[in-house]
N, C-alpha and C positions, 0 to 999 in steps of 0.2 A: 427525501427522507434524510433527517437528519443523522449524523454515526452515531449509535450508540458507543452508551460509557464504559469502561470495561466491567465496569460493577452489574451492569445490564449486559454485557455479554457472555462474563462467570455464570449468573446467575438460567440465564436462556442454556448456558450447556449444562449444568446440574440439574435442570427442570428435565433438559435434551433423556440426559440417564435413568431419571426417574422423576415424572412429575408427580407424584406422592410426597413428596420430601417436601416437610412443612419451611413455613420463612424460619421459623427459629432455627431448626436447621441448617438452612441455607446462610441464616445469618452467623451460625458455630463455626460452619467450614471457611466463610469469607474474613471473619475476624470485622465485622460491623454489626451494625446493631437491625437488630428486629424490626424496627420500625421503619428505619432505611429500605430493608429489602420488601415488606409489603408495599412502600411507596412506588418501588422501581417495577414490581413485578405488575400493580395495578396500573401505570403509565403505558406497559411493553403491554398489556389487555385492550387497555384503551384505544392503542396508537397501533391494534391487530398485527403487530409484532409477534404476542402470541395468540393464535386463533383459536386451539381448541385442545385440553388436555385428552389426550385418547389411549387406549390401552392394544397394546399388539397383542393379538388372540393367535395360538397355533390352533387353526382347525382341525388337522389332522387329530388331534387327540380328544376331540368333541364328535358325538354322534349326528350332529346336524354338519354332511358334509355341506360344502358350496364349491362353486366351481368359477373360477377366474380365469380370465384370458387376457393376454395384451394383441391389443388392434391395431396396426400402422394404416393408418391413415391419407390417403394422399387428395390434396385440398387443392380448389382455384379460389386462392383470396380474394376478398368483395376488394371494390374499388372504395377507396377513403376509410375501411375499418382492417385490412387486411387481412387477417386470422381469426382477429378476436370476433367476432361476427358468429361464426360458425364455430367457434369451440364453444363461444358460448352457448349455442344451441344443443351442442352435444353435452357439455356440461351437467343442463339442468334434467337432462333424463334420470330417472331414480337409479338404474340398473351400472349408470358409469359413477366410479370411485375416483378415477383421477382424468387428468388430460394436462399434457407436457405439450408445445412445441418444439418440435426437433430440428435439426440441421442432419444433414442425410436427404436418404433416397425419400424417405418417406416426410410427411409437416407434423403429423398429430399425433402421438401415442397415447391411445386410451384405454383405462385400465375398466374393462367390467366383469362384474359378479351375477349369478346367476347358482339358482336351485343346483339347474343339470345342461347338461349340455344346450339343450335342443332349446332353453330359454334361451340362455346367451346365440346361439345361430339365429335364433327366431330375430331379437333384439340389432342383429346385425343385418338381416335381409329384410325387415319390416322397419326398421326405424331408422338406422344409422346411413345402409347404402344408398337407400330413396331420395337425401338428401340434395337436393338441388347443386351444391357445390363439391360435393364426394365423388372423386373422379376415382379411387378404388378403393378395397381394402384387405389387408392379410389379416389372420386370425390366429392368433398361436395361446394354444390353451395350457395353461399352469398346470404340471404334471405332479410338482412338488415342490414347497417353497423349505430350500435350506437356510435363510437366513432374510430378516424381512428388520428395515429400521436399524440396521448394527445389530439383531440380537439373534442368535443362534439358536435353530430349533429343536436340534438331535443334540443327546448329548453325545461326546466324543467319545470314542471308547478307544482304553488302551492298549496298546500291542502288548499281546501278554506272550507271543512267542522268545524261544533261549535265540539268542544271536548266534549267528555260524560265522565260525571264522576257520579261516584257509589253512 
């Protein structure tokens, strides 16, 4: 992969904040022109630099709860593909959202979603653990997400107590 220009890096962190923010925009805050930044932003699309513009949801303040878990994983890599073998397999299940390889105890952390509980268990002893290469797995379920992507779910509130002093 070639490095990107800084004009494609500005731009991937302004999208980063908000991809709403039209090229004009993008083009007001960089001090270039309009046509430049649609050229650069459809090159970084092209070249799946940027893969997919998506919007962070707080569930908690939606009546359609869900229920996420992260799953450490621990894997015997195939011979000649290593990991990517069996993430990918893990991958293309509907119910997983992400899959990292890790350094640690564990290889695979993968992130699934699920109505209620007893899906995501279900999802982890019918599909996940059966897997020919899945020598174990831990299960730890998302009790509450304070901050997901840099953005902050609660808002703060402030100390409205008198200060004591000695």
């Amino acid at each position: 992969m070639n490095e990107l220009s800084e004009l494609k890096v500005n731009i991937l962190q302004l999208l980063k904040e908000d991809a709403r923010r039209s090229s004009d925009l993008i083009a007001t805050l960089l001090g270039v022109g309009e046509e430049e930044v649609r050229v650069a932003i459809k090159e970084l699309e092209d070249d799946h630099v940027i893969v997919k513009y998506a919007t962070v949801v707080n569930w908690s303040k939606v009546e359609e709860e869900k229920v996420t878990a992260l799953i450490e994983v621990q894997i015997t890599p195939e011979r000649g593909r290593g990991f990517d073998s069996i993430a990918e397999r893990i991958y293309l299940f509907p119910q997983v959202k992400s899959v990292y390889l890790m350094s640690g105890a564990y290889d695979l952390l993968v992130e699934v979603e699920g109505k209620h509980l007893r899906e995501v268990a279900s999802f982890v002893s019918d599909k996940l653990s059966p897997l020919e290469a899945v020598l174990s797995t831990k299960t730890h379920f998302i009790l509450k997400k304070y901050k997901q992507d840099g953005i902050i779910f609660e808002e703060h509130e402030e100390d409205h107590r008198l200060a004591i002093s000695p």
